[in-house]
C-alpha positions as CSV (number, residue, x, y, z in Angstrom):
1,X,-8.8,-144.4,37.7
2,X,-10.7,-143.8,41.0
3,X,-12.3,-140.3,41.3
4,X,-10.5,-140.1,44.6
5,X,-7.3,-140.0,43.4
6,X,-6.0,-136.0,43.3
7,X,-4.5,-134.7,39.8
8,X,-0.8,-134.6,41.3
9,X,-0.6,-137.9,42.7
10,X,1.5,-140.2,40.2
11,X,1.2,-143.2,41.9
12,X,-1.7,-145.8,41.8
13,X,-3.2,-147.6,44.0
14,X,-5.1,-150.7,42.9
15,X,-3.2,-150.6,39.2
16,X,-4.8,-153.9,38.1
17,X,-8.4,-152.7,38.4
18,X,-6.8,-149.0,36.8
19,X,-5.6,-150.5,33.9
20,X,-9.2,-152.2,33.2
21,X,-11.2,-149.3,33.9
22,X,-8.8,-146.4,32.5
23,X,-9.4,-145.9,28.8
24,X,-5.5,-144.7,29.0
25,X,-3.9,-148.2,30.1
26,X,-0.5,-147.1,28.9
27,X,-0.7,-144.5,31.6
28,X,1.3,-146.5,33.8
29,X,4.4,-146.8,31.0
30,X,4.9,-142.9,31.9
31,X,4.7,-143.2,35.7
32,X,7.6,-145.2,35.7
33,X,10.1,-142.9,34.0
34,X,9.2,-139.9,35.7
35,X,9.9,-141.2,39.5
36,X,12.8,-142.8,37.7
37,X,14.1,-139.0,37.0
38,X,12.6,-138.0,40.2
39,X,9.8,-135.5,38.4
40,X,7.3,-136.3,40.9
41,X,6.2,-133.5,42.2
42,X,2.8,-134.8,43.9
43,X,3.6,-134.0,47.6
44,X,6.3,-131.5,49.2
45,X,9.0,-134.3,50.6
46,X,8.9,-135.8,46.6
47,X,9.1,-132.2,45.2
48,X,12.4,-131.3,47.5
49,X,14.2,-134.4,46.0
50,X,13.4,-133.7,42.8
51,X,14.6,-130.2,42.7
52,X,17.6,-131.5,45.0
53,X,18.5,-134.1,42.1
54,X,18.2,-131.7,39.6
55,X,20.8,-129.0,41.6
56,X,23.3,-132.0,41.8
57,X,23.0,-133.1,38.0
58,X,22.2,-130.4,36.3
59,X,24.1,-127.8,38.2
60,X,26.9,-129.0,40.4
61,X,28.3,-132.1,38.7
62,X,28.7,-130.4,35.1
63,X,30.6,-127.2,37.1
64,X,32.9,-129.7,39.5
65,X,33.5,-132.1,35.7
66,X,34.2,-128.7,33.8
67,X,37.0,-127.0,36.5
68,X,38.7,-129.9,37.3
69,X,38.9,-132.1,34.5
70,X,39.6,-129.3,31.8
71,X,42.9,-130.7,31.5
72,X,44.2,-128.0,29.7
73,X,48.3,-129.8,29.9
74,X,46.7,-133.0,28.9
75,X,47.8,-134.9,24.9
76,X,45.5,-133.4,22.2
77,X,43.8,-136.1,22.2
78,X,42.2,-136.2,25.9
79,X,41.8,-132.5,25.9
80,X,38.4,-130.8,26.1
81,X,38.4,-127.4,24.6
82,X,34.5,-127.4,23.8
83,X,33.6,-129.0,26.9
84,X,32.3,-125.3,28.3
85,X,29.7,-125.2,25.5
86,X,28.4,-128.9,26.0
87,X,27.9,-127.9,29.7
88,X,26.5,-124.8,29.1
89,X,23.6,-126.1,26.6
90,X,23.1,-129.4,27.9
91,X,22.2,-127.7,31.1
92,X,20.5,-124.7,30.0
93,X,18.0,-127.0,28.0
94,X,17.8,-129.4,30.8
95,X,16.7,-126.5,33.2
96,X,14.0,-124.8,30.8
97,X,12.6,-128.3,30.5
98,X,12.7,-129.1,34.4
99,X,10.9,-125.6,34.7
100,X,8.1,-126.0,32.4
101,X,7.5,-129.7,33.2
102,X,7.7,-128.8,37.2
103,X,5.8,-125.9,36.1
104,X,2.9,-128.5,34.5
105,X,3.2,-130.6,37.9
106,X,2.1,-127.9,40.5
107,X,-0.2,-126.2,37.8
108,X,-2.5,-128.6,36.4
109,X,-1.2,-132.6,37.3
110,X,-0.7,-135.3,35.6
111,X,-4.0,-136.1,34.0
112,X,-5.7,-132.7,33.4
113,X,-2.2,-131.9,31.7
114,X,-2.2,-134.4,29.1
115,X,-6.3,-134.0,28.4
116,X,-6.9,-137.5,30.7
117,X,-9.7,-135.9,32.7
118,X,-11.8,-135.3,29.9
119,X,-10.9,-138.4,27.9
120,X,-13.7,-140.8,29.1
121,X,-16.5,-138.4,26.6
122,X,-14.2,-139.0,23.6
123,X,-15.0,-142.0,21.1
124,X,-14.0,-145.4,21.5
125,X,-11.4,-144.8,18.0
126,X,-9.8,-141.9,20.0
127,X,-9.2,-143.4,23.7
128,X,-8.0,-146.3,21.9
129,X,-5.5,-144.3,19.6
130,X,-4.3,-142.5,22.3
131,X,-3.8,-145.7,24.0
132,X,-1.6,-146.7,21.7
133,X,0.6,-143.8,21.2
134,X,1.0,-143.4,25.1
135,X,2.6,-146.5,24.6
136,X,4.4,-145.9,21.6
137,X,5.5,-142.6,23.4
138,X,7.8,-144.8,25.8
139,X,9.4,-146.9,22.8
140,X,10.1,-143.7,21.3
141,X,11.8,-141.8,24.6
142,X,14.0,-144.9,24.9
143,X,14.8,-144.9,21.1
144,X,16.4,-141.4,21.3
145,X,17.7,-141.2,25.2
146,X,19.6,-145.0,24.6
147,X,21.8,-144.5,22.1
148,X,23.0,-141.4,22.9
149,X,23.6,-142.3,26.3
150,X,25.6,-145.2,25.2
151,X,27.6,-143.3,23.0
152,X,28.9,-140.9,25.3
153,X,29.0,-143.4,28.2
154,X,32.1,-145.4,26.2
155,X,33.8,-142.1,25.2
156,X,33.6,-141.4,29.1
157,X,35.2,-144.6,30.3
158,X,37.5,-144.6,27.4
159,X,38.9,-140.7,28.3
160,X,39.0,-141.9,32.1
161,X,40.6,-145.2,31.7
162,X,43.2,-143.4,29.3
163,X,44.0,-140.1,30.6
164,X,46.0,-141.7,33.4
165,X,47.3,-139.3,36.4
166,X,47.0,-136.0,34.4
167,X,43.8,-135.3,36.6
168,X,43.4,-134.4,40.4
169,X,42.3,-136.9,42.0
170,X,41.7,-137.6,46.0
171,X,42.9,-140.8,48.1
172,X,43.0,-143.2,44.9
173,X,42.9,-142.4,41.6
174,X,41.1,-145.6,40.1
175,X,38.0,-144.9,42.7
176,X,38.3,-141.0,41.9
177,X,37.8,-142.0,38.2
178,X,35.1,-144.8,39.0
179,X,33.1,-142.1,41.1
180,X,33.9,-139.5,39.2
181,X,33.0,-141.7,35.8
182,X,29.9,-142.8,36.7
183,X,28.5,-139.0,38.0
184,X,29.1,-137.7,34.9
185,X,27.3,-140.3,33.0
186,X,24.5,-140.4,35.3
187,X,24.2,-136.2,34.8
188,X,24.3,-136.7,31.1
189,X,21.6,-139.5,30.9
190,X,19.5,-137.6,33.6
191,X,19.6,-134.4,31.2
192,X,19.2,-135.6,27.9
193,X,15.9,-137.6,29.4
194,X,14.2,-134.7,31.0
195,X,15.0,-132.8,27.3
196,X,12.9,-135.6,25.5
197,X,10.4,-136.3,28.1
198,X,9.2,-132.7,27.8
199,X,9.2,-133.0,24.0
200,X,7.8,-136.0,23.7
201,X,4.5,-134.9,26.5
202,X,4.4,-132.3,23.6
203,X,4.1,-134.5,21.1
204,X,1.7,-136.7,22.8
205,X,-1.0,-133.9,23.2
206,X,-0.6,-132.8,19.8
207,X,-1.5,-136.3,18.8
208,X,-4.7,-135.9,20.7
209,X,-6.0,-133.6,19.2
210,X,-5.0,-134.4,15.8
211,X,-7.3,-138.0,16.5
212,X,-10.2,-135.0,17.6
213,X,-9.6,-133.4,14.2
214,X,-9.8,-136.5,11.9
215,X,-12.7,-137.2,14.3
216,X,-14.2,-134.0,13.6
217,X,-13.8,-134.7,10.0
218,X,-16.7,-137.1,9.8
219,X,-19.8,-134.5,10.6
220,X,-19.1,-133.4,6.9
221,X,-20.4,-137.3,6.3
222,X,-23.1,-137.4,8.0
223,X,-26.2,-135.0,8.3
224,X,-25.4,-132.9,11.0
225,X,-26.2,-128.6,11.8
226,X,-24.5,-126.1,11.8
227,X,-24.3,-125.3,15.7
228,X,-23.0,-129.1,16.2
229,X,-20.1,-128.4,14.3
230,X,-19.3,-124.9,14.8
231,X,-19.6,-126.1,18.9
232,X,-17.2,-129.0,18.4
233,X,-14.8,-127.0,16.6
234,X,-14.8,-124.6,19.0
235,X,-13.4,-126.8,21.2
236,X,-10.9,-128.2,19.3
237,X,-10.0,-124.6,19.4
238,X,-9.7,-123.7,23.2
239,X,-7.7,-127.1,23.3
240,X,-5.5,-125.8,20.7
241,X,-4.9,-122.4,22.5
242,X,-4.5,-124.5,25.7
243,X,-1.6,-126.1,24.7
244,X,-0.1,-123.2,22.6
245,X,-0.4,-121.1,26.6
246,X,1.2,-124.1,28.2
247,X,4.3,-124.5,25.8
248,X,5.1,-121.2,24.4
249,X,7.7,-120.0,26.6
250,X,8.9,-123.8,26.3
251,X,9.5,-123.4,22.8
252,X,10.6,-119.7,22.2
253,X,13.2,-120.7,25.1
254,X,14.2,-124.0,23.1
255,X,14.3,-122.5,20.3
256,X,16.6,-119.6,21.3
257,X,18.9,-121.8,23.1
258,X,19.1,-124.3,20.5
259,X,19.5,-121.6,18.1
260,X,22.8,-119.9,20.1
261,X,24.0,-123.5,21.1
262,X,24.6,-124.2,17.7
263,X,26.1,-121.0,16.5
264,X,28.4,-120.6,18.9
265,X,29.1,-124.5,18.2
266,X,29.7,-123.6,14.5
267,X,32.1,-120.7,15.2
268,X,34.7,-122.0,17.2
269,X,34.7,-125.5,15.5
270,X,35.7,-123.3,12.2
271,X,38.3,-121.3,13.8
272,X,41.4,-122.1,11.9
273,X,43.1,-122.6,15.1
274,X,40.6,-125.4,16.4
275,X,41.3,-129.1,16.9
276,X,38.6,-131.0,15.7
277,X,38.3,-134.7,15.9
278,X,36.2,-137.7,17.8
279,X,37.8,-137.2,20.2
280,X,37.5,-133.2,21.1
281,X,34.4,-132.6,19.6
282,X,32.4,-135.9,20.0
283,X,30.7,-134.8,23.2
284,X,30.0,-131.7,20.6
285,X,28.3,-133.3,18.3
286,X,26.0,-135.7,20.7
287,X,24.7,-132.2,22.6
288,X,24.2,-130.9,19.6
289,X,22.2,-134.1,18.2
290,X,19.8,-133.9,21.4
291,X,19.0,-130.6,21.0
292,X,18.3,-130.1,17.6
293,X,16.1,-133.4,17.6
294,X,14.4,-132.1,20.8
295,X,13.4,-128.8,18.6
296,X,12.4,-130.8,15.6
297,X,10.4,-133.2,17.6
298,X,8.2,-129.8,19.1
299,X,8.6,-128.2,15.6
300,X,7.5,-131.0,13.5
301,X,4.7,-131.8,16.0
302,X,3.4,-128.6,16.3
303,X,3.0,-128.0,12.5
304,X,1.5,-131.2,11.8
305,X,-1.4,-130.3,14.3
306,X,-1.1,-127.0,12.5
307,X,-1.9,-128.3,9.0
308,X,-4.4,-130.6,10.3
309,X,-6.7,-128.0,12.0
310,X,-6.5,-125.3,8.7
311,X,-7.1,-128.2,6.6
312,X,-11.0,-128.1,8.3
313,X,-11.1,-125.2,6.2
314,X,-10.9,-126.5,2.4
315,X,-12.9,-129.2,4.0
316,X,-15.9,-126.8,5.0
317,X,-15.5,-125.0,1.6
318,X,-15.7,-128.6,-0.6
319,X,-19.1,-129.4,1.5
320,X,-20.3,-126.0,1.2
321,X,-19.9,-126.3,-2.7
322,X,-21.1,-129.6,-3.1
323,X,-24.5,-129.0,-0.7
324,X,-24.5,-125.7,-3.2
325,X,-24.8,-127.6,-6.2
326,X,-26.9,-130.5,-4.5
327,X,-29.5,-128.0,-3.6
328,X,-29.4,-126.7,-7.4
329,X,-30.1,-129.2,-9.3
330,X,-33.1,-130.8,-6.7
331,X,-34.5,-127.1,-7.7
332,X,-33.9,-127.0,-11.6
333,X,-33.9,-130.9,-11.9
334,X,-30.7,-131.2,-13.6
335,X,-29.5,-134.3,-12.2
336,X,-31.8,-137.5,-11.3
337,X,-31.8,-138.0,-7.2
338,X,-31.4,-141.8,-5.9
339,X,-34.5,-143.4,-4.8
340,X,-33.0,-143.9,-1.7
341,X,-32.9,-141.0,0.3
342,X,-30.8,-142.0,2.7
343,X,-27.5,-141.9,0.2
344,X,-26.2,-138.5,-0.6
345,X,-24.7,-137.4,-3.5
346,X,-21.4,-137.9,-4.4
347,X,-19.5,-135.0,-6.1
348,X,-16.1,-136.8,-8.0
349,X,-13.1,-134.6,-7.0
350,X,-9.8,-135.9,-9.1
351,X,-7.6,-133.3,-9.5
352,X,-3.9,-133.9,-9.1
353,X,-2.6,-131.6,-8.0
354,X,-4.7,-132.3,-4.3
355,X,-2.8,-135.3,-4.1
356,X,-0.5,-134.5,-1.1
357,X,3.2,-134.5,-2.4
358,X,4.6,-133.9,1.3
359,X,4.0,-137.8,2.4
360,X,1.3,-137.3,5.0
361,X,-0.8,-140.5,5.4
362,X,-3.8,-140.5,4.0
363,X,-6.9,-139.3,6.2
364,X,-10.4,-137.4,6.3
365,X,-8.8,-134.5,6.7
366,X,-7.0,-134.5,3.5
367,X,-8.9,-136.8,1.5
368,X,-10.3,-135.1,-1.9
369,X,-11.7,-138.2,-3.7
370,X,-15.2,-137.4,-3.3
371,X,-17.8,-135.3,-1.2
372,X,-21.0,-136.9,-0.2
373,X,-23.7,-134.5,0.2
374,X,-25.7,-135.3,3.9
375,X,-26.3,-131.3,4.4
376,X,-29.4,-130.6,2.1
377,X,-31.4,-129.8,5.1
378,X,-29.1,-126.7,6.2
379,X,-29.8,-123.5,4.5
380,X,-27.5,-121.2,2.2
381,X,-26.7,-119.0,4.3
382,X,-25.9,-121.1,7.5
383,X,-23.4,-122.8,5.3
384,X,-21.5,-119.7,4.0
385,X,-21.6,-118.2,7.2
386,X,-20.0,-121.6,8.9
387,X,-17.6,-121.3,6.1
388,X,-16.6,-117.8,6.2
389,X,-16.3,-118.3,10.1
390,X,-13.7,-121.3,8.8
391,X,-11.7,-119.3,6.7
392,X,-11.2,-116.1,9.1
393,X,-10.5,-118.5,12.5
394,X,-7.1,-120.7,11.7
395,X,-6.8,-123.0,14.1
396,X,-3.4,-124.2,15.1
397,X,-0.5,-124.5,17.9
398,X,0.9,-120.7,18.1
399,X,3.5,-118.5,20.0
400,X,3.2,-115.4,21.2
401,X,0.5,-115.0,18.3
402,X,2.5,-116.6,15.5
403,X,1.2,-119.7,14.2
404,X,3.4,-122.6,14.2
405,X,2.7,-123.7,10.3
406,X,4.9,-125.1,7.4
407,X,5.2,-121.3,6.3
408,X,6.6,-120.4,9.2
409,X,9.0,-123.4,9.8
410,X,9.9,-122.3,6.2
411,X,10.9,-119.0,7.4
412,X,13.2,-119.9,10.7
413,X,15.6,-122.0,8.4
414,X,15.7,-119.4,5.8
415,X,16.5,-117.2,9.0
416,X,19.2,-120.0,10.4
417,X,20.7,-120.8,6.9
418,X,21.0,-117.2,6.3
419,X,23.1,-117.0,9.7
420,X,25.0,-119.6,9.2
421,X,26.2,-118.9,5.6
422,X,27.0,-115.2,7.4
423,X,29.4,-117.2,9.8
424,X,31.3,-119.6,7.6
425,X,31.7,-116.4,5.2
426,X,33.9,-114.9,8.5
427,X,36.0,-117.7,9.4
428,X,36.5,-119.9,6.4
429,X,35.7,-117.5,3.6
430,X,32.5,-119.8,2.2
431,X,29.9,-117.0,0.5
């Protein structure tokens, strides 16, 4: 992209000679989608709209679709007793993500926010993986916003097209229930995509820095010092605790609402009084669907990046131990060295129970087949100290000071199934 061209601006000028000279030539895949939900927030007329469209979607047509088409004297069947609670999380996670991502706009733009800026000094293997998963970032929005759109869209036309004049309605009822129609399912496609797009930018810088950290992995290869790879890691580190301060609130706040959405969901869906079917509680259960995916996509992500970064620290301790025992035996001639200098040692690791039983794919990171020695030339005590550092400074996406790890993904569902036990035991009796 030309140098010229300010952080907020979304557009492009020139986009054929971008797309040849921007390492990120999927960059243009994302542009598209966010005018389309008018989250272009690069100049003050573009920023008006956009909060403007969000008022109408988010805000006014849920209210206006919840008081008038209650339809409280309405057959069972077309009645819409958990409609409040759709509304009310739909649009409560719809706003915290319009926040933050507006939020990310005015703050730091486009680029500098998803690590662009800076991507130019990274390795050809890295621009060209996170080429690829800007791309595969669209596929995957579309993968999760289609269907569920789709899914309420024909519940929509089918209650409207079947509910016949049990609903107010002004001048004619068949345009009433056209308009009326096609507002709703344009609120409920604009709010389930800003949910994803926000988790999905998550999930795209986490990937970046999870290319830097199998990146990172290879100075354990290769004869490097120990002020290389303490400096490197240190900035994996600030770019770790970058994107922990830019999404905390974003995930507490998810994680809260999500949390109460589904609780509240659970309790009167239980109630022995309640009428649950496809047809009352289908709008339920797609709410539901987008928001617990939307937490598991920023969950999952976050303590994948997690594992990768405090895997570094085996890493350091396997090189430290191997260089240990290279270093021995060239002083007590134990072992006979290669003629060729240039090959290190190579230390056999085969233990089973490294072999990763969780189904992550196969990496630098986590590889423990075998250890080749490149760090004769570093002293004892340079190593120990670069691996005590390593063992005391865990890397890793955290909250409000709690890291975002397996452990503590662990710990919220012991925390949710403990909940929701507790509320089945009050309404249906299930201890």
């Amino acid at each position: 992209m030309e140098s010229g061209v300010a952080d907020h601006d979304f557009s492009s000028t020139n986009k054929s000679d971008s797309a040849a000279q921007d390492p990120i030539f999927g960059l243009r895949s994302y542009i598209s989608p966010l005018k389309w939900l008018f989250l272009d927030h690069s100049n003050l007329w573009r920023a008006g709209l956009s909060w403007s469209i969000f008022f109408v979607f988010n805000i006014c047509v849920p209210i206006v679709s919840h008081f008038l088409y209650s339809c409280s004297t309405c057959d069972p069947a077309h009645q819409r007793p958990f409609d409040a609670i759709v509304q009310l999380s739909l649009s409560s996670f719809a706003a915290i993500s319009f926040f933050c991502l507006s939020s990310f706009a005015r703050t730091y733009g486009f680029r500098k926010f998803l690590f662009l800026d800076r991507l130019g000094d990274e390795s050809d293997k890295i621009q060209q993986g996170y080429a690829q998963q800007f791309n595969r970032s669209m596929k995957l929005l579309l993968a999760f916003v289609l269907p569920c759109f789709l899914a309420d869209s024909v519940y929509k036309i089918w209650w409207f097209s079947t509910v016949g004049t049990q609903i107010p309605y002004f001048y004619n009822i068949y345009l009433s229930k056209a308009v009326m129609c096609t507002l709703l399912m344009c609120s409920w496609l604009y709010r389930i995509s800003i949910c994803y797009v926000v988790c999905i930018l998550f999930r795209l810088t986490c990937y970046l820095q999870v290319l830097k950290l199998e990146g990172y992995a290879q100075v354990f290869w290769r004869e490097s010092d120990v002020a290389s790879i303490l400096t490197r890691h240190l900035r994996i580190r600030r770019n770790l605790r970058v994107i922990s301060h830019r999404f905390r609130r974003f995930i507490l706040l998810t994680l809260v609402t999500v949390t109460m959405s589904q609780f509240i969901s659970l309790l009167v869906t239980t109630e022995p009084s309640s009428r649950v079917d496809i047809c009352t509680a289908g709008e339920l259960a797609l709410c539901s669907i987008t928001l617990v995916t939307g937490l598991f996509i920023c969950l999952r992500s976050a303590a994948k990046i997690t594992h990768k970064a405090q895997a570094i620290t085996s890493l350091a301790a396997k090189w430290h131990a191997c260089s240990t025992m290279s270093s021995l035996d060239e002083m007590y001639d134990e072992t006979p060295r290669a003629q060729n200098s240039s090959i290190g040692t190579v230390y056999p690791v085969t233990l089973d129970w490294d072999s990763d039983k969780e189904g992550d794919e196969d990496d630098e990171l986590n590889d423990t087949s075998s250890v080749h020695n490149y760090a004769n030339t570093i002293s004892y005590q340079k190593r120990q100290a670069l691996a005590k550092y390593f063992e005391h400074n865990k890397a890793g996406v955290s909250v409000y000071g709690f890291m975002l790890d397996r452990t503590r993904l662990h710990t919220i569902f012991a925390v949710h199934l403990s909940l929701t036990l507790w509320i089945l035991n009050k309404t249906i009796g299930v201890s």
